[in-house]
N, C-alpha and C positions, 0 to 999 in steps of 0.2 A: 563667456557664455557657460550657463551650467551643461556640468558635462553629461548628463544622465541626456542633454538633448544633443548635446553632440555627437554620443554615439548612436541616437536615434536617425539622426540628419546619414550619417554616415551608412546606415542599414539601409534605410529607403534608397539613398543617392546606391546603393550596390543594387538595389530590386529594378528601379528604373531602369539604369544602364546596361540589365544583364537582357541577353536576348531569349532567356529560357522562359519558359510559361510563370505565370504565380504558381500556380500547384507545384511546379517544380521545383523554381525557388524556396518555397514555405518547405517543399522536403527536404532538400539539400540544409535548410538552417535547422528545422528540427523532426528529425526522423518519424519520433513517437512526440504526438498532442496526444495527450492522456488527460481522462476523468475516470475519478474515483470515487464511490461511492454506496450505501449499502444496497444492496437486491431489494428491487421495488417488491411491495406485498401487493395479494389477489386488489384489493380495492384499490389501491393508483397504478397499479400494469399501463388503463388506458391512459393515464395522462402522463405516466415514464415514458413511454412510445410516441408521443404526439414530442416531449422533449427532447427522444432523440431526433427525431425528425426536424423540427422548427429551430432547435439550438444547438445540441450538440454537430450535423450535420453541418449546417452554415458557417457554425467556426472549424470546420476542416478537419476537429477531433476524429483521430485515425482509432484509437483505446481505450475502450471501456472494463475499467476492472470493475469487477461487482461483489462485494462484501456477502456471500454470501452466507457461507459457516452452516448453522443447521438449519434455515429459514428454508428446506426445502424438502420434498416430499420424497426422502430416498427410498428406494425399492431397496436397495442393497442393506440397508440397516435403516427399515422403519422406525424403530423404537429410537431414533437419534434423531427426529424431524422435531421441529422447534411449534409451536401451537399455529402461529403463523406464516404459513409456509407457501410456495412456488408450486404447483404441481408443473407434469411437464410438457404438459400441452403449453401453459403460459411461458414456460422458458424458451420452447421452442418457438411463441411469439413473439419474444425480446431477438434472440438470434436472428428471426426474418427484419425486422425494423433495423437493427443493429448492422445485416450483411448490408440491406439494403441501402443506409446511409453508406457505404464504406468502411465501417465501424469494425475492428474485432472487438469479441469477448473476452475476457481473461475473466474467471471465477476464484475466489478467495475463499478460502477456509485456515483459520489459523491455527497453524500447527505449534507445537511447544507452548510457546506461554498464551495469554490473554485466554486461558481456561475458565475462566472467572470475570466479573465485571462487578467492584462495588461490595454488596453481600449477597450476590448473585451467583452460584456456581453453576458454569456453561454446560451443555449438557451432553460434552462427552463423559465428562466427570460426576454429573451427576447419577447416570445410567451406568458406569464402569469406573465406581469408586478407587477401584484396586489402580487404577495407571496416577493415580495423583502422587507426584514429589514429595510435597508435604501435607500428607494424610494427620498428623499433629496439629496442623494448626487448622484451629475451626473458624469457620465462618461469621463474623460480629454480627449482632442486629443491627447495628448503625454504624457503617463503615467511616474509619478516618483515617486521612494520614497527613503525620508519620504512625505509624501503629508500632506497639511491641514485637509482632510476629514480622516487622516488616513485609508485610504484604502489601503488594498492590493488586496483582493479579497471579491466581493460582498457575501452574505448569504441571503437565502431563511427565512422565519419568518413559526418559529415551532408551534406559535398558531396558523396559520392562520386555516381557517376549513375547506379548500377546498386541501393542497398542497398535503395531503399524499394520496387524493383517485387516483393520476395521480401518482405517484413519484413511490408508491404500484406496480399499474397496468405494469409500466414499469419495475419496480424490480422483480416482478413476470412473466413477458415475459422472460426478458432476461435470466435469472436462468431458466426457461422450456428448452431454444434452449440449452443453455448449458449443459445441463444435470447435475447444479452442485447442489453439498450438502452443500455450504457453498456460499455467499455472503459479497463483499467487498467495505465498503459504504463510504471509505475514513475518512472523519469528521478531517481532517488537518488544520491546521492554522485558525482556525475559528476567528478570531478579530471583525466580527460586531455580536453579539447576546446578548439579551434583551435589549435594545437600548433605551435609555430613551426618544425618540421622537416614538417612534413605539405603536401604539393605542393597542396594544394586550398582548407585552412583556413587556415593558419597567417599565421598576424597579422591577422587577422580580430579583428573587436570577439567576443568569449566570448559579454557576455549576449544579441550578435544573434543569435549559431549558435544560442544554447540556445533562444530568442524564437525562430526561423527555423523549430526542428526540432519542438519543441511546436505551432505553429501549422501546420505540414506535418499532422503527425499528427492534428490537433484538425480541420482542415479534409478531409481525406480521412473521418472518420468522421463525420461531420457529412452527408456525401453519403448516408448509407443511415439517418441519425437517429438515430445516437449520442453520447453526449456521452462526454468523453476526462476520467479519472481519472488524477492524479498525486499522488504524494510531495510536498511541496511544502520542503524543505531548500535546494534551489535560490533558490529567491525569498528569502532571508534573509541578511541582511548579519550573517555569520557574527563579522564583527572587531566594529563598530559596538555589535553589541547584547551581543557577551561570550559568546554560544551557542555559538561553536566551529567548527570544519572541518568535522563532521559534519552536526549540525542546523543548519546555515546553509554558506554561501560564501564563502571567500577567494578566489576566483578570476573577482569580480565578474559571475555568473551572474544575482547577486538582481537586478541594473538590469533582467532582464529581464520582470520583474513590472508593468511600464509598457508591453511590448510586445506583450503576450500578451490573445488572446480572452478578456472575464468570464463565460464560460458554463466556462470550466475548474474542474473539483471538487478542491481543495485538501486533501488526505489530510496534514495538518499534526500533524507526530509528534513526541511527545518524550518519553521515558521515563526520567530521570534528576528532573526537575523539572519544576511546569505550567506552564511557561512559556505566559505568555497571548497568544500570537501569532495565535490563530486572529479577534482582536481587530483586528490590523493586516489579515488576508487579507480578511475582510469588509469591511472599509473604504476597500480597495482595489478592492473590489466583486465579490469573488469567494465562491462557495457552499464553505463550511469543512467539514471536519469532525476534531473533536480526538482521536489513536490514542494505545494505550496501550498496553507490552508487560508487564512481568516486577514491576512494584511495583505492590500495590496499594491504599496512603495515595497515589501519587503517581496514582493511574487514580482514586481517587475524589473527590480534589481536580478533577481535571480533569472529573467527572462532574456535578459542584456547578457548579463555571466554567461550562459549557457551557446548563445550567438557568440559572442566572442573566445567562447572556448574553441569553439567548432571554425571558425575563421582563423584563428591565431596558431592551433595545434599543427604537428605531426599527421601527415595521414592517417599513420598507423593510428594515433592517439584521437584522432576526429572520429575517427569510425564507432570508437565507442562511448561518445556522448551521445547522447542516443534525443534527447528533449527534454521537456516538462510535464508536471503533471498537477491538476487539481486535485485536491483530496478534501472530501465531504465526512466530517465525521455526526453526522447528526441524520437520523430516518429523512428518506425521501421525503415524505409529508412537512417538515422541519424546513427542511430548504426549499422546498416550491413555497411554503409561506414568505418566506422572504423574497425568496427572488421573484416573485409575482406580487411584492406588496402587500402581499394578505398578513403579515405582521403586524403583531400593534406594536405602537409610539407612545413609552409615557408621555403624559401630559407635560409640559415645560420642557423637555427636554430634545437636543438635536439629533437627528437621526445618526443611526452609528455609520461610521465608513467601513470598518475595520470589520470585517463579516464575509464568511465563505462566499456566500455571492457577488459582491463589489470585488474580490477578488478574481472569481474565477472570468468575471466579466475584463477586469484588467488585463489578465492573460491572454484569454481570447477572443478578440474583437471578432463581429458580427461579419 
């Protein structure tokens, strides 16, 4: 019998036989169902809100992280609000849909890297040139890579002494509208930091900056009783284990998984294969939780992983697998076409499987 059903056969045969409720069950196996995704804009609000209500709600989803960044209308620092933005009357009607499903909020704004997107410079950096890392290297008209400058995505400079009293003010905005208890500050693919031409950083140990600037952030939000969510790509010895530049670090960031607070929640993503690394975060003594984008034999391998960690473990070590999570990298508008069929199908050709929505659908059945 293949075995991907036998240990489905064996999950159910645990559901059936247990005398606790489903809802209890479904917690006991996975803490946090999480969806990810960027902050719906003023024109689909209504039809984000009907989706949490009609989908996210029905599949049990307990968290909703929302990509927000600068798509919102801050008081504290207007001049950083992105053309399309949230006001916060409308946030504050995501919050009611969101309490009301069940649902928390977690808000995002990505701190350190993903400054930049493409030949797009994000608009901390565009309004306060001075905090960029590497101020040298310009902007292309027609982004590629590999590029000369190695860039993929600009990064903010963690010494600077002025970034964090703005970067704060707007993490501490957005976290008030939200009513959330936790904070999601990205810190993915970071490739520029401690830069050897940078007057502040440069020649500095990488994984202390990255250790330095996670722990800045995790302690600042810890003052009003938050706990700090990241990506966890960084902590991962990208040469060592054969993961890549992507899902891991060449740029010796992972050392800084020795330096950093265990009360940080480990958003540990991989979407090409499951790789079991949420295996090493836990063991390192950190609360895991394993994401998944656009496959979904690779989201439900990972969905089994994640059950059999949490069965198989240590108490100590079960407590902090924490679930799973979808992650939507494309605007709202983008995936309700799909996942409502409103996408087109070239002509001749078979519809695709492998797509954020066939996925997130495999993860969480109805």
């Amino acid at each position: 019998m293949n075995k991907n059903i036998v240990s489905l056969v064996i999950v159910l045969a645990g559901f059936l036989l247990s005398p606790a409720t489903a809802q209890e069950r479904l917690t006991d196996s996975f803490p946090v169902r999480a969806f990810s995704i960027a902050a719906p804009t003023a024109r689909n609000l209504d039809s984000f809100i009907v989706f949490i209500q009609q989908e996210l709600a029905p599949r049990k989803i307990n968290t909703l992280i929302l990509r927000v960044d600068y798509s919102y209308q801050y008081s504290s620092h207007p001049e950083l609000a992105d053309t399309a933005f949230l006001t916060r009357q409308q946030a504050k009607q995501l919050v009611a849909a969101a309490h009301g499903a069940g649902i928390s909020i977690i808000p995002q704004i990505n701190l350190l890297g993903h400054q930049s997107w493409a030949s797009r410079t994000g608009k901390l950096l565009s309004v306060y040139p001075q905090f960029d890392e590497t101020p040298w290297v310009e902007m292309p008209e027609k982004y590629a890579w590999p590029n000369k400058d190695g860039l993929y995505c600009k990064s903010y400079c963690p010494l600077h002494p002025d970034v964090h009293k703005i970067v704060f003010e707007l993490v501490d905005e957005i976290c008030d509208v939200f009513e959330s208890t936790a904070f999601h500050a990205g810190m993915d693919e970071v490739f520029y930091i401690g830069e050897a031409k940078c007057p502040r950083c440069g020649g500095l140990d990488k994984a202390e900056l990255f250790a330095g600037e996670l722990t800045k952030i995790r302690n600042h939000l810890a003052l009003k009783g938050r706990k700090l969510w990241i990506w966890g790509d960084r902590l991962i010895d990208g040469k060592t284990t054969g993961i890549g530049m992507w899902e891991g670090s060449f740029n010796n960031t992972y050392r800084a998984i020795d330096m950093i607070p265990k009360d940080v929640v480990i958003c540990d993503w991989h979407y090409e294969r499951a790789d079991k690394t949420a295996v090493y975060f836990a063991m390192k003594g950190f609360p895991v939780i394993t994401c998944s984008w656009n496959k979904p034999g690779v989201a439900k391998t990972q969905v089994q992983d994640m059950y059999q960690f949490r069965l198989t473990a240590t108490p100590v070590l079960k407590e902090r697998y924490l679930g799973v999570m979808e992650t939507i990298w494309s605007p709202v508008s983008s995936f309700f076409n799909g996942f409502y069929g409103k996408a087109p199908i070239q002509s001749g050709k078979a519809p695709e499987t492998n797509t954020p929505w066939h996925t997130f659908r495999a993860i969480f059945e109805k």
